[in-house]
N, C-alpha and C positions, 0 to 999 in steps of 0.2 A: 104648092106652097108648103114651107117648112113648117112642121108642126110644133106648136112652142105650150109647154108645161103651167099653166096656173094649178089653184088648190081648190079643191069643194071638198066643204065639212059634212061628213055624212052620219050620220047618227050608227053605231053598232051594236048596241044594249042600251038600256031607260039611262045610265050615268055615263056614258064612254062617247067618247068620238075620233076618227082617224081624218087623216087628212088622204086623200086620191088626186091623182093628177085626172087632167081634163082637157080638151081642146082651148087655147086661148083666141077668143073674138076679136081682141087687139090686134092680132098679128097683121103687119101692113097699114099699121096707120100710123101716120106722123108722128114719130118716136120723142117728139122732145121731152115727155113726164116718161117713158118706158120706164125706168127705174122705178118711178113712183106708182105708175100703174100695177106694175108686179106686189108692189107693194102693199096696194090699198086693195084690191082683189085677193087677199091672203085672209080669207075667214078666220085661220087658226089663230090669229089675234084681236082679242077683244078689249075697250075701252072699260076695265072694271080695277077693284082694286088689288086682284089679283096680278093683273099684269102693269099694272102702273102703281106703282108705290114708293113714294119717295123715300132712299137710302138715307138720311144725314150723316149717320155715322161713318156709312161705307165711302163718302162725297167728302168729308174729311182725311178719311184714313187715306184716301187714294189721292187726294193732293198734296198731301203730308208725303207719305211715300214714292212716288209715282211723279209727279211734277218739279224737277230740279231747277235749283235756282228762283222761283217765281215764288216770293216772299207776298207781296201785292195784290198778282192773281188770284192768288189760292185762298187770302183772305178777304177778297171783294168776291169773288164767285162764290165762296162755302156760305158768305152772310145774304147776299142777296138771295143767290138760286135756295138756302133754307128759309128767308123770313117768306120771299114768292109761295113757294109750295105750300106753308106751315098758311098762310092767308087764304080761303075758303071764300073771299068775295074782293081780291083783288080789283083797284079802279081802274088798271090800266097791263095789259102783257109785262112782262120783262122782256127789255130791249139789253143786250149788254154789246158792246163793241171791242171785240179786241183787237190788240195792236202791239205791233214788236216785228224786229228783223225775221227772216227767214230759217226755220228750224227751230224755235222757242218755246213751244209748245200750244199755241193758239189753236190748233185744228185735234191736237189730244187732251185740252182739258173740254172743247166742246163734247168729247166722246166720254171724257168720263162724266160730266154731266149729265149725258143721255144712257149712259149704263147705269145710272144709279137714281134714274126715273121708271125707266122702261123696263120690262123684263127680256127684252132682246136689243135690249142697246140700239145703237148703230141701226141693225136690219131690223129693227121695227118700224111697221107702216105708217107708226103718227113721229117720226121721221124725216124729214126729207131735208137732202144736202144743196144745194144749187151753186155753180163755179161760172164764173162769166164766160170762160171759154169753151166750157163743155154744153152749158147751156144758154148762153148769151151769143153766139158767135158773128151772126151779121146785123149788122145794124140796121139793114131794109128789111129786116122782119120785125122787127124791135115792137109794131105792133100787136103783133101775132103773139112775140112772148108776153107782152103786156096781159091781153088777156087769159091766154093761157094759165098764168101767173096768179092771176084771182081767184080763177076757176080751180085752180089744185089748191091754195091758204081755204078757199068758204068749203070745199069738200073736205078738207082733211079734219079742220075744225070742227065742223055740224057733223063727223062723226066722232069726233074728239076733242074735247076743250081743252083738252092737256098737249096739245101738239106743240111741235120743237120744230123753227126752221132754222137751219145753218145754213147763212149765205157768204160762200167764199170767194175771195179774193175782188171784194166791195172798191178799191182803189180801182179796177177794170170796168166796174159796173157801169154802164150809162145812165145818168143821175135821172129822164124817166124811169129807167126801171126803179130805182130807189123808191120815187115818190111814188109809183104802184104798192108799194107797200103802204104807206103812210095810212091809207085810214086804217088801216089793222092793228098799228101801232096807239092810239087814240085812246080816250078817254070814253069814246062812247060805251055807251050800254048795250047796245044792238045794231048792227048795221045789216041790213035785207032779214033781220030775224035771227042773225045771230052774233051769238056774247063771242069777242075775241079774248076777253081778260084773262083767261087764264094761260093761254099761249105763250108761248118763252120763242124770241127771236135771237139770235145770238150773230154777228156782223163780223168777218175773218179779217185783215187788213195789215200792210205792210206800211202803212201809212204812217209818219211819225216813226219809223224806228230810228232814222238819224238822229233826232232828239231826245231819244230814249235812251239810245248807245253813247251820246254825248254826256246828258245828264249822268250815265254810273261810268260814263272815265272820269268825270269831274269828281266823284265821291272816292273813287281809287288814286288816283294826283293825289286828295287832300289827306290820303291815311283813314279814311271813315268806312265802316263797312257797309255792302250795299245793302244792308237789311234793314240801315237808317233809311234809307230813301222810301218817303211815304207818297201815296197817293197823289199827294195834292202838291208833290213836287212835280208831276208829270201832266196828270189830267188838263188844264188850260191850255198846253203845248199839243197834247193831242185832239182837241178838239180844234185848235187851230189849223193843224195838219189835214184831219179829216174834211175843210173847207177850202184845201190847198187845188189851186185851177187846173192840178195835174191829176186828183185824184177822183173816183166817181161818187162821193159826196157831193162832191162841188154845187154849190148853188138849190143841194139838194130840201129839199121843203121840209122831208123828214127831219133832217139835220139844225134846221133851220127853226123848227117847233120844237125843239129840245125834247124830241121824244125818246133820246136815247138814256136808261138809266146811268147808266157808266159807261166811260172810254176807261179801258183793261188794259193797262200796260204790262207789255210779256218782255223783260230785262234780257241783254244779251247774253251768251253763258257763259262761263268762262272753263278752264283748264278741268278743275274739277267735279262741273255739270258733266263734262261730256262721257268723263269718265265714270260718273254714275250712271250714267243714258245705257251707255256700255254693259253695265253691270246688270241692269235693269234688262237688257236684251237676251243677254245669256238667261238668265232666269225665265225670261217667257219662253225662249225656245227648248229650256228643258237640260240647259247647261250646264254646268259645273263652274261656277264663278271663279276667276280668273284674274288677280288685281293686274298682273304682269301683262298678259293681253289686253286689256280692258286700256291702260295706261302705253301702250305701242300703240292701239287703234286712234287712241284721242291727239297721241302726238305725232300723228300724218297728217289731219288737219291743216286748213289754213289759220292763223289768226290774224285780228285785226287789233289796232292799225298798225303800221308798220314799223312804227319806232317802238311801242308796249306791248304791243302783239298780245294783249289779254282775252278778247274775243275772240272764240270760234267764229267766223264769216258766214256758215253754214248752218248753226245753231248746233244740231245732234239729228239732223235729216238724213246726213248719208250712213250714219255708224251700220244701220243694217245689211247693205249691203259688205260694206266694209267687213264688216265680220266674215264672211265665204272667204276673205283673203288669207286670215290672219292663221 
């Protein structure tokens, strides 16, 4: 049997501690949490306020910066995900659902969210991502993840109330598993002994982006900028979306008890989001910004639709690759 690497925290002086690898007990069993496993076996992270400390400043600066195009977003996530945190006896988790076409930034503002909770973002073990394909995949087990399912939310929780799940691509989800979630999402005080309230669930979803992409060419047709477009021109459209018999809401209970705080609309982007996506790439990888490249990357693109051709098709998903080309 292949030997596979966990951590134990071992004490080296009365104030210090190193992390050492160790033989993993895991290895060969039903891998559907592996990810999470590695995770939640990782000593070197602790539930204090050292490693969990809510950013607000930095959870602005980084959607102001860092989140192109998404006016809506970045002001429904900065006010909700700061009034949540700033609440010390919360009645209920924060549920947020986001929603928009393909490449908008749904799956990067959930990460900036959890970078500016966590102190390891992302590969922190109060954490965890779930994708219906990668961990949903047959439906004849669907009880198996069911339970499964609970058993990593009441573990990750009762070691951490401040836990983050990101469950992606929710329009694949089979609407049990939705409603395995629902009592977590609740009002309760306690369920088996422990508090979910402070738990943030965040819902990924392509659901409703037609009417999202409709709603800002109707605002470009009429000469109005899409930074008029508020909230509550979208939200009843997406929540109808998200009940759509094609989507894995559907008929789901959660959905249905209005346990979601918000549906998030993420706006499609247009000519020059991409080109700051672009700009934005070069800079992480250590680049020298480039508006001439940056503006040849964005204009190989497809856009959408085919007469105004204003929408990227792809949001700003592929510019990373794209960039090895240019």
């Amino acid at each position: 049997m292949k030997p596979v690497l966990i951590y134990l925290l071992l004490p080296v002086v009365m104030t210090t501690h190193i992390c050492i690898p160790i033989f993993n007990p895991f290895e060969g069993m039903f891998d559907f949490f592996k990810e999470s496993l590695k995770k939640a076996y990782n000593p070197c992270e602790s539930c204090d306020s050292t490693r969990i400390s809510f950013n607000a400043e930095g959870l602005r600066d980084d959607l102001k910066n860092k989140l192109f195009g998404q006016h809506i977003a970045a002001e429904v996530i900065l006010n909700t995900v700061t009034g949540f945190m700033s609440n010390n006896n919360p009645q209920k988790p924060l549920v947020l659902s986001l929603h928009g076409p393909t490449g908008t930034g749904k799956n990067f503002a959930a990460r900036l969210i959890a970078e500016n909770i966590f102190s390891q973002g992302m590969d922190s073990k109060f954490v965890h991502i779930f994708t219906a394909d990668h961990h949903f995949p047959h439906l004849s087990d669907i009880e198996t993840y069911k339970a499964q399912l609970r058993q990593q939310i009441k573990h990750s929780v009762s070691n951490c109330e401040r836990s983050m799940f990101i469950f992606g691509q929710m329009d694949w989800m089979h609407s049990s598993l939705i409603d395995t979630i629902k009592p977590y999402l609740e009002h309760y005080n306690k369920l088996d002994g422990v508090s979910y309230r402070k738990a943030i669930f965040i819902f990924l979803s392509n659901t409703g982006a037609e009417s999202i992409t409709q709603t800002t060419l109707d605002f470009w047709k009429e000469g109005r900028d899409r930074k008029e477009i508020k909230l509550q021109d979208l939200e009843r459209s997406l929540s109808v979306s998200a009940l759509d018999e094609n989507s894995g809401f559907w008929r789901s209970d959660s959905i249905n008890k209005h346990l979601v705080d918000y549906f998030v609309p993420f706006l499609p982007l247009e000519y020059r989001h991409v080109v700051q996506c672009v700009l934005a790439e070069m800079k992480a990888r250590g680049l020298q910004r480039n508006h001439k490249v940056a503006e040849n990357v964005a204009k190989e693109l497809v856009y959408i639709p085919k007469t105004e051709r204003i929408f990227s098709s792809r949001g700003c998903k592929t510019i990373e690759s794209r960039l090895y080309y240019t």
